[in-house]
C-alpha positions as MATLAB code, in Angstrom:
seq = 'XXXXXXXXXXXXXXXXXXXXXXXXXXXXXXXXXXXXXXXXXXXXXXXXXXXXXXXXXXXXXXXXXXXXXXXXXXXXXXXXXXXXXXXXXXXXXXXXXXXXXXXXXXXXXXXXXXXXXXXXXXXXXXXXXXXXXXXXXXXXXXXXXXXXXXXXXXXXXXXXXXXXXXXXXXXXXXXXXXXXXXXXXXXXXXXXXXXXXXXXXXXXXXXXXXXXXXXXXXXXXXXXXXXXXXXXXXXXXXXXXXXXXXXXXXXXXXXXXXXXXXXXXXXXXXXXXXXXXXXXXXXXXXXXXXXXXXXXXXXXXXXXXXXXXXXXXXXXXXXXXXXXXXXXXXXXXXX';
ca = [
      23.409   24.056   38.608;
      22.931   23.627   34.914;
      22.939   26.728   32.406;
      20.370   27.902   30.369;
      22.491   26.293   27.368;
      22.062   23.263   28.869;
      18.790   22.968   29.914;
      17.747   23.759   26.515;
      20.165   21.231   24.944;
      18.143   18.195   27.661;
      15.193   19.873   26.698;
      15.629   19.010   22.607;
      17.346   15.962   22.946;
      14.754   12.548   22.007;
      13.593   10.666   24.853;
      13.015    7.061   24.329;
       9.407    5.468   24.762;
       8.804    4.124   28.368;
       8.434    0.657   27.998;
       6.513   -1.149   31.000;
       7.943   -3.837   32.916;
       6.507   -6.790   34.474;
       6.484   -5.181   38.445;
       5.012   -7.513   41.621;
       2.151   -5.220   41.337;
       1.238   -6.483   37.289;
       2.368  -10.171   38.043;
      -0.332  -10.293   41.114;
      -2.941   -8.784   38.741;
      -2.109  -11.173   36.278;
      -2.296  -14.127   38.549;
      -5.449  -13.145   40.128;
      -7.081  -12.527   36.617;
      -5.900  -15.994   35.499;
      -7.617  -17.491   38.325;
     -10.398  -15.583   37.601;
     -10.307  -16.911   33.907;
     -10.064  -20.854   35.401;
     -12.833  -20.752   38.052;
     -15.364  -19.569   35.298;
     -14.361  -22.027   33.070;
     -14.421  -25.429   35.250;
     -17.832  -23.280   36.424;
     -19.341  -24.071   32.985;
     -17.846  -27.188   32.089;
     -19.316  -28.311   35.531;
     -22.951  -26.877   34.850;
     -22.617  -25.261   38.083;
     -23.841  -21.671   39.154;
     -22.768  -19.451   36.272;
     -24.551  -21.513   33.758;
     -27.519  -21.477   36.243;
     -26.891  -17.481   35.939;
     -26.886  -17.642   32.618;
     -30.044  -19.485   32.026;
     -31.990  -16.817   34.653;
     -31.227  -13.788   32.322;
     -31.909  -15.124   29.314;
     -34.970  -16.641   30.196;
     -35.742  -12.633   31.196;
     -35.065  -11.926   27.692;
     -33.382   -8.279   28.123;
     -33.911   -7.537   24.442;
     -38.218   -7.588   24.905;
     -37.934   -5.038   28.054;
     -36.644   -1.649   26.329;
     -37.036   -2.058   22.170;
     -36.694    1.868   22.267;
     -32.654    1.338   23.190;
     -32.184   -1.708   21.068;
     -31.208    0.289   17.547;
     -28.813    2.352   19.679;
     -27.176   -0.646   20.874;
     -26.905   -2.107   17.275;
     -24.601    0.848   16.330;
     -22.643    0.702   19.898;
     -21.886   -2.924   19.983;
     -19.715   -2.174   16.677;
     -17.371   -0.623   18.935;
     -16.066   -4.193   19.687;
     -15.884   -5.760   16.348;
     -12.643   -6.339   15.421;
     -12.258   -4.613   12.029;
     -13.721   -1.247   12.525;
     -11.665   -0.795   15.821;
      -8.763   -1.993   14.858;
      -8.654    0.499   12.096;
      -8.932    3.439   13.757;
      -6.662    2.211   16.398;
      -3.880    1.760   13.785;
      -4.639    5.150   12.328;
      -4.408    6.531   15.211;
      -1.115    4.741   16.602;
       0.429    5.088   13.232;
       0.408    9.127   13.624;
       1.963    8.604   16.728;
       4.768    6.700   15.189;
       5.424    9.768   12.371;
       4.931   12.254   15.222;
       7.284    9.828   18.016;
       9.991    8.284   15.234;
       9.095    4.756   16.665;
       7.497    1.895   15.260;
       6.484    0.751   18.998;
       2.701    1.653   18.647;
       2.130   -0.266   16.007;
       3.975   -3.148   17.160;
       2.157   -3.195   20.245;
      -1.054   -2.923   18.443;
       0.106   -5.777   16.321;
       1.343   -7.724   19.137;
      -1.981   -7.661   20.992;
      -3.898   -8.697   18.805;
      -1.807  -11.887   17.834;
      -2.229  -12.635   21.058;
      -5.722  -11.990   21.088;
      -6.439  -14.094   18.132;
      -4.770  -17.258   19.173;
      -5.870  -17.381   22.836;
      -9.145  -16.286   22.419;
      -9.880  -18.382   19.100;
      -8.305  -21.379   20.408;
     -11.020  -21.421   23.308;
     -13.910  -20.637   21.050;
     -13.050  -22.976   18.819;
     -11.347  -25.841   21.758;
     -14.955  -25.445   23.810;
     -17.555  -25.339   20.926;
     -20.541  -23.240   23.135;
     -23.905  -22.311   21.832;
     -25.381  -19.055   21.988;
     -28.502  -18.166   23.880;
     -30.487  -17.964   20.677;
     -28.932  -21.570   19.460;
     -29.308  -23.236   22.966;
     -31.114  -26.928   23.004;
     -32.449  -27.328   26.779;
     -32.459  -25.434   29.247;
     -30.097  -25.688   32.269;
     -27.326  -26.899   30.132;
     -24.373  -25.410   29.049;
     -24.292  -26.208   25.538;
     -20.640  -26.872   25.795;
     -18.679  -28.760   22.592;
     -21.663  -28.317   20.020;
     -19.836  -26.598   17.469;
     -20.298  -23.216   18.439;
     -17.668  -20.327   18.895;
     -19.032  -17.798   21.502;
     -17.056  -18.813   24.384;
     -15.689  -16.498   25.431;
     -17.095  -13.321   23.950;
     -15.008  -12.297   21.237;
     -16.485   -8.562   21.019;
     -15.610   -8.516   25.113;
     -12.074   -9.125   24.710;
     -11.697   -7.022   21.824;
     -12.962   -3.958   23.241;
     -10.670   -4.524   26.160;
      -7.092   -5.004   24.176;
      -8.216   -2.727   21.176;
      -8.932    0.236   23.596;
      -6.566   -0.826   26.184;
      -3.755   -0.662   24.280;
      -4.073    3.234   24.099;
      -3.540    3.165   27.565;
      -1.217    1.288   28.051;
       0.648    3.396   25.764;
       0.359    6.743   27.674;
       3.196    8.766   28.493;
       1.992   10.086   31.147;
       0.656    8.831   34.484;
      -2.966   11.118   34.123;
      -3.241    9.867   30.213;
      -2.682    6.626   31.753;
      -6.017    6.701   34.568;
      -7.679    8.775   31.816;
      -7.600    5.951   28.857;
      -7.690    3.114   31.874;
     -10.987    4.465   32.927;
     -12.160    4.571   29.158;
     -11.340    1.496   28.051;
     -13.015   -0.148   30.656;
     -15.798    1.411   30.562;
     -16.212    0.996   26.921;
     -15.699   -2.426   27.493;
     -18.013   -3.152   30.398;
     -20.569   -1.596   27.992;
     -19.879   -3.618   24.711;
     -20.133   -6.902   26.892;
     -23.903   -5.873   28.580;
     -24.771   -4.898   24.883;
     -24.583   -8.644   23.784;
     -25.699   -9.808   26.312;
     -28.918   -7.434   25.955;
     -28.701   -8.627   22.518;
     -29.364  -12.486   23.225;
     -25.880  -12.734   21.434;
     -23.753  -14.212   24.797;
     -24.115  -15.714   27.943;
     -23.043  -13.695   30.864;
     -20.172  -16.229   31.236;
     -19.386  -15.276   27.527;
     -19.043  -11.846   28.544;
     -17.189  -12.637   31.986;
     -14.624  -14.527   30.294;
     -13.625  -12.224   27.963;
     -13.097   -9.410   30.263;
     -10.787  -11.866   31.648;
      -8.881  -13.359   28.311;
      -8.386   -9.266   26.833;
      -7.214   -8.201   30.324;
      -4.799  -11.248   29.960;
      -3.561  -10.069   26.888;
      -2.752   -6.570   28.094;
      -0.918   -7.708   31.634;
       1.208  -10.261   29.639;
       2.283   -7.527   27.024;
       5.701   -6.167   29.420;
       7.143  -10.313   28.767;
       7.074   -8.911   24.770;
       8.673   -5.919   24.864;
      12.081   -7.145   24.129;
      10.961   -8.889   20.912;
       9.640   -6.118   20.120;
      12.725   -3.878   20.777;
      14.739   -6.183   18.118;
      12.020   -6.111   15.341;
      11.559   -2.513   15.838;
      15.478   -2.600   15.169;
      15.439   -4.797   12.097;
      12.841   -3.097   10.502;
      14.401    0.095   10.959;
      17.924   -1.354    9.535;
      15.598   -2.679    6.453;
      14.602    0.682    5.926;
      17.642    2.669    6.201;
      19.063   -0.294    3.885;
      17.112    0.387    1.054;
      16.616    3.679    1.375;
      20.680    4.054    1.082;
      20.362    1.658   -1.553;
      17.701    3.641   -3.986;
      19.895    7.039   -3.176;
      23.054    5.609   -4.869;
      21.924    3.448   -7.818;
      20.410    6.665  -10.126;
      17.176    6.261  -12.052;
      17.841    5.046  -15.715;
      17.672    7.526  -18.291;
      17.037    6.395  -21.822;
      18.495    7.983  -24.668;
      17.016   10.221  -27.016;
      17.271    8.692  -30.777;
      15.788   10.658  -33.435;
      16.421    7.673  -36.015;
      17.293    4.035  -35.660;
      20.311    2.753  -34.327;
      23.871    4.244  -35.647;
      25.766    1.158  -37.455;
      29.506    1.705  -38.023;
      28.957    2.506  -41.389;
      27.191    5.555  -40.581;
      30.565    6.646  -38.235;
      32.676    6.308  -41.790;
      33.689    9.724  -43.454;
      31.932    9.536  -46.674;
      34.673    8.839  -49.617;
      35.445   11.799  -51.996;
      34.502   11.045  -55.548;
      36.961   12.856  -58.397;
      35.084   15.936  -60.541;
      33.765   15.174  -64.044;
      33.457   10.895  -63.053;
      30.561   10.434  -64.895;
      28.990    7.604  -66.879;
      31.363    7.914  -69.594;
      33.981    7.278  -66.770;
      32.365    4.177  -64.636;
      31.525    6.337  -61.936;
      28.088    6.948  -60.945;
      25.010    6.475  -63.143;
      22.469    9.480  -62.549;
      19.544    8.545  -60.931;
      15.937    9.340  -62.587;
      13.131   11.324  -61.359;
      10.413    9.109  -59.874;
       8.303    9.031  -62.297;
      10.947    8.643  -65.777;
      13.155    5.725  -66.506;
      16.951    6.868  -66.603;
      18.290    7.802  -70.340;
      21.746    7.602  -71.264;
      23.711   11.120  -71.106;
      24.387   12.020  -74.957;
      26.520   14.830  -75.979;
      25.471   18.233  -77.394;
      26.859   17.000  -81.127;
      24.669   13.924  -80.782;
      21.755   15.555  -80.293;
      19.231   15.676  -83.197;
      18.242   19.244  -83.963;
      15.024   19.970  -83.529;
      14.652   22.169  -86.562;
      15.955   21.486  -90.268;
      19.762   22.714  -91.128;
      19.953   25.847  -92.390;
      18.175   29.077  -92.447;
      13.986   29.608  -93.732;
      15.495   33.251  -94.678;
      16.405   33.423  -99.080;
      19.764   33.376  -99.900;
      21.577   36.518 -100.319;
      24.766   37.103 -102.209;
      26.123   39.146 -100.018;
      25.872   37.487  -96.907;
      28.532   34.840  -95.994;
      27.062   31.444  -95.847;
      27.008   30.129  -91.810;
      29.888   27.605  -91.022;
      27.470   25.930  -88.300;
      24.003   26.122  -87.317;
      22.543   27.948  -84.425;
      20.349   26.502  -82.570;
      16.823   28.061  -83.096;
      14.552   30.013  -80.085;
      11.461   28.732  -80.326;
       8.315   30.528  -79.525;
       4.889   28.976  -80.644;
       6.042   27.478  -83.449;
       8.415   30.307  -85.169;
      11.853   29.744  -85.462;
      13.722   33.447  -85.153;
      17.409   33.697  -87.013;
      20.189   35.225  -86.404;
];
């Protein structure tokens, strides 16, 4: 018997997404849902009795018999058009993969409706049918006139868009629970066009058919799968290692232009007392004066007459050199 240690350690540890397999039981469906797919076209192409089917309830003209139910089935037929589900699908499916750590939802999702679009759209396109409103005579089957209804495209999208939720359970009661849904939803979405006037009821047959196709052949994919899941998670890790060791750029902070080497040069001492006399440097003006030649204090002219204002005195000793006057509004003070 296992400890409690134990059991908790099996209990924590990831379990890996159960991926379906192709069983006897699947391949018989598949094979009986192929057939089903054949008969009702060589039924058509043969203007036998589905076309004759065909012709009987749209002659009844479904749409005339209840208006009251015919804006509510304007909204509900949206439920197989191929944007609006397949958006909330994906939202849906892509919380699963955060929640799961898997890309398989989405690549399922993905998958199926490749599958969808190339089957389905090669037959619309390969067999050319005419609606019920765009029909010529009556009894034919309006085969390869240039029209793309056959088979219903909002059938076999309702079937794969919502059948891929089931067939993505985990468990075997999520599995009945969505099974029973999706079908359902689909069975409904198919009488809706054909209420509508929009398909044939060999539109509608057929693309139960094609969509269920789609889902029974998924189990053949889910080894390509497998490996693209695995590349694109190697992509990811890749350049997520890749952004974590190269660091973000920083640019530098200048608060001038660039340095130049002269700037990294200790300035050069210049020798006291080099002044214009001695070649060095020639004073620079203010802004607004023109630079005047330094003159000495001998050179200068005095700005007052030599000599003294005051009358001589005899007994005062005459002055050997002139001092230079205070001025002060125009008065000259002495000494």
């Amino acid at each position: 018997m296992r400890t409690n240690d134990e059991l908790a350690h099996v209990e924590e540890r990831p379990t890996e997404p159960v991926r379906p397999r192709m069983t006897r039981t699947r391949l018989g469906i598949f094979v009986a849902t192929l057939t089903v797919y054949v008969a009702i076209v060589v039924g058509v192409l043969t203007t036998s009795w589905p076309v004759r089917f065909d012709w009987q309830v749209m002659l009844f003209r479904p749409y005339k018999q209840w208006p009251e139910i015919h804006t509510f089935l304007d909204y509900f037929v949206v439920l197989g058009q191929r944007g609006p589900t397949a958006v909330a699908v994906a939202a849906w499916l892509g919380w699963c993969t955060y929640k799961q750590k898997t890309l398989r939802p989405l690549l399922v999702l993905g998958t199926s409706l490749l599958l969808l679009n190339a089957t389905v759209g090669a037959a619309k396109i390969g067999m050319g049918r005419l609606g019920p409103h765009y029909a010529t005579s009556i009894g034919s089957n309006e085969m390869f006139a240039g029209g793309d209804i056959f088979p219903s495209g909002h059938t076999a999208n309702a079937v794969v868009t919502w059948g891929v939720l089931a067939y993505l359970a985990t468990t075997p009661r999520s599995r009945r629970v969505a099974s029973v849904s999706a079908a359902l939803l689909a069975l409904g979405v198919g009488m809706t066009t054909v209420y509508l006037g929009t398909h044939w009821i060999s539109d509608v047959t057929l693309g139960w058919s094609a969509g269920l196709l789609v889902l029974l052949s998924l189990p053949w994919f889910e080894a390509p799968m497998a490996v693209a899941e695995a590349w694109l998670l190697g992509v990811w890790h890749r350049l997520r290692e890749r952004t974590a060791l190269v660091p973000a750029p920083v640019a530098p902070i200048t608060l001038g232009g660039p340095r130049t080497p002269v700037d990294d040069e200790l300035p050069a001492r210049e020798p006291v007392g080099a002044g214009s006399r001695a070649g060095g440097r020639v004073p620079d003006g203010r802004p607004h004066l023109s630079p005047r030649p330094h003159t000495a204090r001998s050179e200068r002219t005095p700005v007052t007459p030599t000599g003294s204002r005051r009358p001589p005195h005899s007994d005062r000793a005459p002055r050997t050199s002139p001092v230079l006057p205070a001025t002060g509004r125009g008065r000259t003070v002495g000494g």
